[in-house]
LOPA-531590 format. One record per residue: y, z negated, x negated of N, C-alpha, C, O in turn; chain. Coordinates in Angstrom, 1 decimal, always signed. Atoms other than C-alpha are relative to their C-alpha. Layout:
BEGIN
- n_Y:n_Z:n_X:ca_Y:ca_Z:ca_X:c_Y:c_Z:c_X:o_Y:o_Z:o_X:kette
- Y:Z:X:Y:Z:X:Y:Z:X:Y:Z:X:A
...
This chain:
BEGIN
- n_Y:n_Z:n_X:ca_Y:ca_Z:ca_X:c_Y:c_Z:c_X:o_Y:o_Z:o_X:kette
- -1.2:+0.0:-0.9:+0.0:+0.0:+0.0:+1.2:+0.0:-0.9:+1.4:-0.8:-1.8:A
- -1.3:+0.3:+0.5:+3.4:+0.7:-1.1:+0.7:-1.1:-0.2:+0.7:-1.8:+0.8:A
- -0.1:+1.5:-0.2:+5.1:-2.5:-2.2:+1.5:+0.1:+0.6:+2.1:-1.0:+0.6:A
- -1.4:+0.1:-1.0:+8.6:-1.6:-0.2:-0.7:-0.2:+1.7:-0.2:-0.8:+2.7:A
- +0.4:+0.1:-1.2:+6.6:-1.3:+2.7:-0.6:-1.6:+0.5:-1.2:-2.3:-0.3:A
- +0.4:+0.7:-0.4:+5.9:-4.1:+5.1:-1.2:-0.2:+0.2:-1.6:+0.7:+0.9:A
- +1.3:+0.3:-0.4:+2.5:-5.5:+5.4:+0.5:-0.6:+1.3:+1.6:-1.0:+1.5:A
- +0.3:+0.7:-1.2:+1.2:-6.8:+8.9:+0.2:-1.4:+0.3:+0.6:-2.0:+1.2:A
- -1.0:+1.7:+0.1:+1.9:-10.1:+8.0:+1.3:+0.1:+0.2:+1.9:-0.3:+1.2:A
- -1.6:+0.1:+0.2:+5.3:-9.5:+7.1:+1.1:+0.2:+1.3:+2.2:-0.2:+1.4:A
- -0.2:-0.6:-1.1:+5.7:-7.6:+10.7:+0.6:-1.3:+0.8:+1.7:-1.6:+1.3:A
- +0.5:+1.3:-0.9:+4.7:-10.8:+12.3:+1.8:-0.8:+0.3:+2.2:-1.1:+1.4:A
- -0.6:+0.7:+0.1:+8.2:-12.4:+10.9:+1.0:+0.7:+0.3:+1.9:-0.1:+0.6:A
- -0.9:-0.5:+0.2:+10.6:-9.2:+10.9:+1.2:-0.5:+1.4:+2.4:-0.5:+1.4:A
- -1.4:+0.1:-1.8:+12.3:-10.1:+14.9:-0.1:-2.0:-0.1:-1.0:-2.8:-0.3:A
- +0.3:+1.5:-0.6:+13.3:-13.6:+15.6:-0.8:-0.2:+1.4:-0.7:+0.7:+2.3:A
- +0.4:+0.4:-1.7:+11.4:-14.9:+18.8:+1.3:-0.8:+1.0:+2.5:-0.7:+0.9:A
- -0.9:+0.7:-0.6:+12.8:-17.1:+21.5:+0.6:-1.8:-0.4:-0.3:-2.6:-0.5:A
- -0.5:+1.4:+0.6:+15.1:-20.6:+20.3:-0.3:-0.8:+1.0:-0.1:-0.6:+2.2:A
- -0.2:+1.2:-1.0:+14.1:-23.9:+21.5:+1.2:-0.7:+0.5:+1.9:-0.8:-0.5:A
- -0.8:+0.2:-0.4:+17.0:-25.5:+23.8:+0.3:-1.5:-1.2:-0.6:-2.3:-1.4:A
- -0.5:+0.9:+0.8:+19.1:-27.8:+21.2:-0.5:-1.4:+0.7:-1.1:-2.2:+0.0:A
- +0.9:+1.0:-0.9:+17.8:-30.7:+24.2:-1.2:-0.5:-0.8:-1.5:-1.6:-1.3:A
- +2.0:+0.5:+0.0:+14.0:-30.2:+23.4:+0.0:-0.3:-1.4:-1.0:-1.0:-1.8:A
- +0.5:+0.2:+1.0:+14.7:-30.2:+19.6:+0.4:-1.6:-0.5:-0.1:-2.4:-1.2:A
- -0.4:+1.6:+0.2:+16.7:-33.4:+19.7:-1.1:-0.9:+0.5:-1.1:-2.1:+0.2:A
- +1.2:+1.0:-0.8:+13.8:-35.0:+21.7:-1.4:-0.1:-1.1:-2.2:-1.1:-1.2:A
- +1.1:-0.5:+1.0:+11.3:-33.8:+19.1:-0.1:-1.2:-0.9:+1.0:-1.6:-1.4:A
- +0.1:+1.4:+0.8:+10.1:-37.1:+17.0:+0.2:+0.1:-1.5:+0.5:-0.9:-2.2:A
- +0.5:-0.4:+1.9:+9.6:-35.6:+13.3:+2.2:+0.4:+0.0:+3.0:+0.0:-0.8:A
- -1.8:+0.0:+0.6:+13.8:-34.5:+14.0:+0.4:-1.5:-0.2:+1.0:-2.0:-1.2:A
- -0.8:+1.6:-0.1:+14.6:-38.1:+14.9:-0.7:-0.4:-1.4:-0.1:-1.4:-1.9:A
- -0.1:+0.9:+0.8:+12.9:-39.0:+11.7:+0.6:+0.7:-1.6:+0.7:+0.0:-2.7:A
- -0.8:-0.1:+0.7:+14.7:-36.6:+9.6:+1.6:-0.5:-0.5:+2.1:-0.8:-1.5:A
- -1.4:+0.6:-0.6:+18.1:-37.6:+11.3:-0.1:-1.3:-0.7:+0.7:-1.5:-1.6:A
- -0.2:+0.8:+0.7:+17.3:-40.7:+10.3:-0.2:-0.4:-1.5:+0.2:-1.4:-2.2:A
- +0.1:+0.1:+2.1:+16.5:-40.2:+6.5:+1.0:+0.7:-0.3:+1.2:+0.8:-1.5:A
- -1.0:-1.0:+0.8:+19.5:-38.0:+6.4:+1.9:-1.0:+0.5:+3.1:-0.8:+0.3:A
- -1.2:+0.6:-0.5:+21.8:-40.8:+8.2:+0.9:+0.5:+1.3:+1.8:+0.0:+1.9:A
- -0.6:-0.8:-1.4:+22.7:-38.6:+11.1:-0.9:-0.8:+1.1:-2.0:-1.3:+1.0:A
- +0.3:+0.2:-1.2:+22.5:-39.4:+14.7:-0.2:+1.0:+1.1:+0.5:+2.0:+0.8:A
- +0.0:-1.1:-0.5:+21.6:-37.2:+17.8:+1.7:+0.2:+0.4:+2.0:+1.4:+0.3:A
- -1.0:-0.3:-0.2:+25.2:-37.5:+18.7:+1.0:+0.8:-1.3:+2.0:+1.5:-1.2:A
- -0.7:-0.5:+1.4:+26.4:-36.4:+15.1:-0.3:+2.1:+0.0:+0.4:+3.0:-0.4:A
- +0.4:-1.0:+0.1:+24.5:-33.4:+15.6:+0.6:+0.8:+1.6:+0.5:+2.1:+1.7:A
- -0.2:-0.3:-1.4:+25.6:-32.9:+19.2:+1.5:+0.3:+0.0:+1.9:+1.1:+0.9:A
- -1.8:-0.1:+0.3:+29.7:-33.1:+18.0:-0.1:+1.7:-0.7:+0.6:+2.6:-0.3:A
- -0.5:-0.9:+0.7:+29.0:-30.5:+15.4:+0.0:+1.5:+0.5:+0.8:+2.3:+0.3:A
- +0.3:-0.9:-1.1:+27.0:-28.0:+17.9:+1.3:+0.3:+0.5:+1.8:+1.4:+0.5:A
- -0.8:-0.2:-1.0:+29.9:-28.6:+20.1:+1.5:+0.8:-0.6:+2.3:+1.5:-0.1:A
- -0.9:-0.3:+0.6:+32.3:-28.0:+17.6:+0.3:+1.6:-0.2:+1.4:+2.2:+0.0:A
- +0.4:-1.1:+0.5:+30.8:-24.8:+16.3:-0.2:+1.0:+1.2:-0.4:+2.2:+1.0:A
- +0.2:-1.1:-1.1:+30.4:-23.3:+20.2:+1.5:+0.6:-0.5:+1.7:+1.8:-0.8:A
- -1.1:-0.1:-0.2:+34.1:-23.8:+19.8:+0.8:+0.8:-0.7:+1.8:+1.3:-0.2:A
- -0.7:-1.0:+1.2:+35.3:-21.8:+16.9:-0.5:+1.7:+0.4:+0.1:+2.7:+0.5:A
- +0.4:-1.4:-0.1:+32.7:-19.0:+17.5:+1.1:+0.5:+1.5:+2.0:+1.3:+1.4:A
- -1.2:-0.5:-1.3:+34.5:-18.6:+21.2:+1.2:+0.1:-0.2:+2.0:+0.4:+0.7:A
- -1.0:+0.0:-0.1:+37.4:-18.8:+19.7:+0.7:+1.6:-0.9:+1.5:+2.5:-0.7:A
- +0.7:-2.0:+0.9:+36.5:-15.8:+16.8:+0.1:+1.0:+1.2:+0.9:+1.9:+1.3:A
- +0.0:-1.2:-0.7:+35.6:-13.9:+19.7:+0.8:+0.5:+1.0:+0.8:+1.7:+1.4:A
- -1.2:-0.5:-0.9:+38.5:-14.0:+22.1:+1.2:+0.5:-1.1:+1.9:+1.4:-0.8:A
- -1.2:-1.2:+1.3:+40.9:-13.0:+18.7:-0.8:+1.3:-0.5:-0.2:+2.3:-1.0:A
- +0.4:-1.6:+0.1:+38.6:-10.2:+18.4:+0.0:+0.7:+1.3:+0.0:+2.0:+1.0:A
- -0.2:-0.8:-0.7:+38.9:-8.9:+21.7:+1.5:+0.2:+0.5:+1.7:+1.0:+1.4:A
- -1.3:-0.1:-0.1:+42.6:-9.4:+21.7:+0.7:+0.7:-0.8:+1.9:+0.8:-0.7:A
């Protein structure tokens, strides 16, 4: 096989699938015990989300303007 060419494995990974809702991953136990080794809280993570809707919407209405 060509080595630029994709193997079938590689196929597997080329598209994203569908994201879990930010909800279900905060509920997820192995996050809460990263969050907690890294000092973060679900709310810490919940500000920055909210932050970051905020800018992107903000990007995109100065580009349609």
């Amino acid at each position: 096989m060509a080595p630029n060419r994709p193997t079938p494995h590689r196929l597997i990974w080329a598209h994203a699938g569908p994201e879990p809702h930010l909800d279900d991953m905060l509920t997820d136990p192995i996050v809460h015990l990263v969050l907690k080794r890294d000092g973060l809280t679900r709310d810490d993570v919940v500000a920055v989300m909210r932050q970051a809707r905020l800018r992107i919407g903000l990007r995109e209405l100065r580009a349609v303007a």
